[in-house]
N, C-alpha and C positions, 0 to 999 in steps of 0.2 A: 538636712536630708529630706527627702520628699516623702509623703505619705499614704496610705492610697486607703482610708479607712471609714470614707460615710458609709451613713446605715442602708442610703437612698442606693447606691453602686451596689451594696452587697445585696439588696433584696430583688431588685430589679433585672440587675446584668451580672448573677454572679462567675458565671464563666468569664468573660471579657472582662469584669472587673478585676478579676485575679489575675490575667493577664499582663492588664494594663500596669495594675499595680506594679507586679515585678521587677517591667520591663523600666517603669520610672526610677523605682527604687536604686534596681542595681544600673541605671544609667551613665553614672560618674565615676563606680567604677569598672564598667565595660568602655567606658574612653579610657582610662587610664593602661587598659590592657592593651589596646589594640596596636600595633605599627606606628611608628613616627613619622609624619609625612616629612621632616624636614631631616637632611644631614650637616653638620657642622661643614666651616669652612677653616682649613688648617691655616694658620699663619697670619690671620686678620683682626686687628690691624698690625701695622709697624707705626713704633714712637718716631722721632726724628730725634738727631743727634744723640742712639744710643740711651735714650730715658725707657726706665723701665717701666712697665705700666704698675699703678697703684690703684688702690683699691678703687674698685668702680660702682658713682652712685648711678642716680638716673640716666639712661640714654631718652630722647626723642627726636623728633623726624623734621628737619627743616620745614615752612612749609613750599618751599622747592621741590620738594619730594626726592633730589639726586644728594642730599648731604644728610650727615645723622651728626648731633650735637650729644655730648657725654661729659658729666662729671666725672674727671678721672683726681682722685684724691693724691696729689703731689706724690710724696717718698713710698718709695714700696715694700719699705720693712715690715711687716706684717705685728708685729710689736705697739707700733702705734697708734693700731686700731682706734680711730676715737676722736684724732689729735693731729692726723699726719700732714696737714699745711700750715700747723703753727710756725714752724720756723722756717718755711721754703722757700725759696723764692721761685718755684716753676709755675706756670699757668697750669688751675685745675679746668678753665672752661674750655673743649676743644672741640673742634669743630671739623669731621671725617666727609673725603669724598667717598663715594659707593664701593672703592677698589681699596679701601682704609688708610688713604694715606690724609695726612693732617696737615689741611689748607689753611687751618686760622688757631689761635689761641689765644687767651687772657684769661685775666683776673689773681696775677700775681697777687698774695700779700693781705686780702680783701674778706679773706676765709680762712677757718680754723679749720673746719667740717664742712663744707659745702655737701649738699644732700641732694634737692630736686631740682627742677630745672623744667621750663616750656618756654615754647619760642611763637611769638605774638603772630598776627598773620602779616604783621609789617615788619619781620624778622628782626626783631627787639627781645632780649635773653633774659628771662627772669631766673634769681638762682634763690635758693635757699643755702643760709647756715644752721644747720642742726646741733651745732654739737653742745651739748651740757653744761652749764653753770660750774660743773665741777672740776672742767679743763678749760677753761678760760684764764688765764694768768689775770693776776689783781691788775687791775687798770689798763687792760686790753680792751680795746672799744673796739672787737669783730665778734660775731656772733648772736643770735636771734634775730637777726634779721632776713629782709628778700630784699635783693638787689636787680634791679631793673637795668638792664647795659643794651646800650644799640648794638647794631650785627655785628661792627668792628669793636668793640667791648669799652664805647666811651661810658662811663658810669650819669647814668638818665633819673635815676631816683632810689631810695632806700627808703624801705616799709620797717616798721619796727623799733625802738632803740639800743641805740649801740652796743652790748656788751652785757646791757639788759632783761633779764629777764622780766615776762609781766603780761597781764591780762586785759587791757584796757584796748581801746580803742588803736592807739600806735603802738601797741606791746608786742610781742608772740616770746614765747618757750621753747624754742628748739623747734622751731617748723620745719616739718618732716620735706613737703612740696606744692607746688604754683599747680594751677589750671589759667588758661587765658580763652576765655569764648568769646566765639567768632564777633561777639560785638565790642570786644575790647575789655569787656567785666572780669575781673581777677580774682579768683578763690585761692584763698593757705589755707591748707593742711597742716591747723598748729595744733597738738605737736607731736613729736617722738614718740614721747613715752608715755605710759600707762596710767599715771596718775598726773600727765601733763594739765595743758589746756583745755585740751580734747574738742575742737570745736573747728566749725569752717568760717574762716571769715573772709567777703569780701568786699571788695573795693571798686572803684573807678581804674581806666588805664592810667590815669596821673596821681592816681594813690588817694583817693579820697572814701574816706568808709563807707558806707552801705549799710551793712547787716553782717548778724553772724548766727550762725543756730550750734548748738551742742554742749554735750557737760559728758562729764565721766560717768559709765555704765554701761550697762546691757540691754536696756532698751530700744528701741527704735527712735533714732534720732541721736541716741548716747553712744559714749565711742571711748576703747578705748587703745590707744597708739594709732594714730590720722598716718599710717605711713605710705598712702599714695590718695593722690583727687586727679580726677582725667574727666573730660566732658565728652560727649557721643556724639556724633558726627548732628543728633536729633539734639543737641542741647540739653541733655540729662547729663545731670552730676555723679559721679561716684566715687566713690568711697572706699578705700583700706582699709577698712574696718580690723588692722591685723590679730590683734590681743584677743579679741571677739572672733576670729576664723568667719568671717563674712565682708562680703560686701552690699554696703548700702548705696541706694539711688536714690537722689531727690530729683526737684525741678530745679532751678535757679535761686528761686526762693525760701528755698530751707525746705520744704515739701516732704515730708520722706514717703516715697512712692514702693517702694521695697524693699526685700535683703536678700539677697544671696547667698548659701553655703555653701554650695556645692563645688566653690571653686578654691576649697582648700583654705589657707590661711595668708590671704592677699598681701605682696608687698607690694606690687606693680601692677598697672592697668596701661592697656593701651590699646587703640579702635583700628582698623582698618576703614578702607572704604568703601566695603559689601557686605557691610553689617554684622561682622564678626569683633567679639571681645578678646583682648588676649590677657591672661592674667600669672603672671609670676607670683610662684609660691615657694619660695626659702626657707621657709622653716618649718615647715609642717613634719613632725617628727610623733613617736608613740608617747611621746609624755603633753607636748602642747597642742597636738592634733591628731590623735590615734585616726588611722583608717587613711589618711592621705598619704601620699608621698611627693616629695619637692619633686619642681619641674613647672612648666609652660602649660596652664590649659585653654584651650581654645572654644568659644563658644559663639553661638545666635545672641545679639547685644540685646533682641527682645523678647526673646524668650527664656533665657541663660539655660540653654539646651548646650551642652557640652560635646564637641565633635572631634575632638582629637588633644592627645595630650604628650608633653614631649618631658620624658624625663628626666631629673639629672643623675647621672648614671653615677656619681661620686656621691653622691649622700649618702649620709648613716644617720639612718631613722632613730638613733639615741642619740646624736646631737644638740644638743638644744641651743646653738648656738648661731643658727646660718647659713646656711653654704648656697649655692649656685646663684643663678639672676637673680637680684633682689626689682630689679626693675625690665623692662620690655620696651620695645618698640617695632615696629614694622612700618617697609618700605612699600610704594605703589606697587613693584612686582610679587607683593605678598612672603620678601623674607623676611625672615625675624633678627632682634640682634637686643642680646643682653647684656646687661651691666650686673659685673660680679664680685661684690666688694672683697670676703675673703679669700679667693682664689684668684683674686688682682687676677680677672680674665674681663673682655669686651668679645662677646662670641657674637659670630655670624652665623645664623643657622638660612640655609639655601632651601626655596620649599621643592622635593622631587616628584611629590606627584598631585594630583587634584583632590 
């Protein structure tokens, strides 16, 4: 939260200091009071052939700007939270036009958990598997890795080893999600969980390592649960900082340029193209993040000036467990659309006013 407390404000300007101060303070939450610019769109998407939708990871945005790409998690029993494309045989990578019907899919069989998901600027699908060591069946070679598939989902390369958990150079633990910058450089967000990997690493577009920066903790630079990486439209990194209720920015280079709090307890990030941040918060509840509540907030990417926030009207702030978008994206005409894994919903939010 923001602070407004030098000696230099108070002696100098203390009228307008007081002011200022306030107005900063209670900033995030007079967004979260005020009106929703956007309303839901009933009925969007439809499966084909009668599939029900299952839990929903990451959405992002072609870079066509008329199609939205979505990890939709295979079976929709809500029971198998964890695990639900172990034994499926449905495509979890699908691929929606603007009116939600589903022009493309793959990746049958290839996923236990598939989690995040970015699409190159030469429309090549990076996915992540997240899901745990601890549902992994003995001698199942899916899992910890990022898989790299052309638009029509022929398999292009895998990051990581198979089945493997591990920290090294080809390793990752359950990577939460991909970033790919406009020059082709590819950032994981390894991993999931809290006492994961915790760290960002990236690569070449044909998978060759780089660098990695991060370890577990609370500092600047430290992290713990990597559960979203998205780059800004200016080539700034950020960060999911979710276990931590922040998000962090670097440069490219491991840099850490800032953190953010203000936007709740981040699962999802994602940019428009007038300089606004959007960031999904799932689980912000009174035990893991007193004072927020779950929902969409919307901000200035350089400022993280918060200007509108869209709530989700189903939460219970004693949950500790989850609930609405874990992930965002937004479309050229400025609508929103999130991925909601326990309410196995894909929502289109329509924006209605400026």
């Amino acid at each position: 939260m923001r602070t407004c407390t030098t000696e230099t404000n108070r002696q100098h300007w203390p009228g307008v200091a007081l002011a200022l101060c306030l107005l900063l303070v209670a900033q995030p939450l007079a967004a979260q009071a005020g009106p929703s610019p956007y309303r839901l769109v009933d009925g969007w998407p439809q499966l084909p052939g009668g599939r029900e939708m299952g839990a929903v990871g990451k959405v992002t945005m072609d870079p066509d700007g008329r199609h939205l790409w979505a990890v939709v998690r295979c079976d929709a029993p809500g029971e198998l939270f964890g695990w639900e494309c172990l034994d499926s045989d449905l495509d979890p990578v699908l691929k929606f036009d603007m009116d939600g019907n589903v022009v493309d899919s793959f990746g049958s069989g290839l996923f236990i958990w598939p989690h995040g998901i970015d699409v190159d600027q030469f429309g090549n699908v990076w996915v992540t598997d997240a899901v745990s060591s601890a549902r992994i069946p003995q001698g199942d070679t899916r899992g910890h890795q990022v898989i790299k598939f052309s638009s029509t989902g022929e398999v292009l390369l895998r990051l990581g080893t198979p089945g493997r958990p591990g920290s090294g150079r080809n390793a990752f633990t359950s990577p939460a999600d991909v970033a790919v910058a406009a020059n082709g450089d590819v950032f994981i967000a390894d991993g999931h969980n809290n006492d994961g990997n915790n760290r960002v690493v990236k690569f070449t577009q044909d998978g060759r390592y780089m660098m990695e920066w991060g370890r577990t903790g609370y500092a600047p630079g430290e992290f713990r649960a990597l559960h979203a990486i998205d780059i800004s439209p200016d080539g700034r990194v950020f960060v999911g900082d979710r276990s931590n209720n922040r998000v962090q920015i670097f440069d490219q280079d491991g840099t850490h340029l800032t953190s953010w709090n203000q936007f709740g307890r981040p699962s999802g990030i994602a940019f428009d193209n007038n300089g606004q941040i959007y960031v999904a918060d799932s689980e912000s509840d009174d035990v893991q993040n007193p004072g927020f509540e779950m929902g969409i907030r919307i901000g200035d990417a350089q400022t993280g000036w918060i200007n509108a926030f869209v709530v989700y009207p189903w939460g219970d702030p004693r949950d500790t467990a989850g609930n609405g978008a874990e992930f965002v994206a937004v479309d050229p005409d400025g609508n929103m659309y999130g991925g909601e894994p326990r309410p196995r919903r894909l929502q289109k939010y329509v924006r209605v006013r400026p």
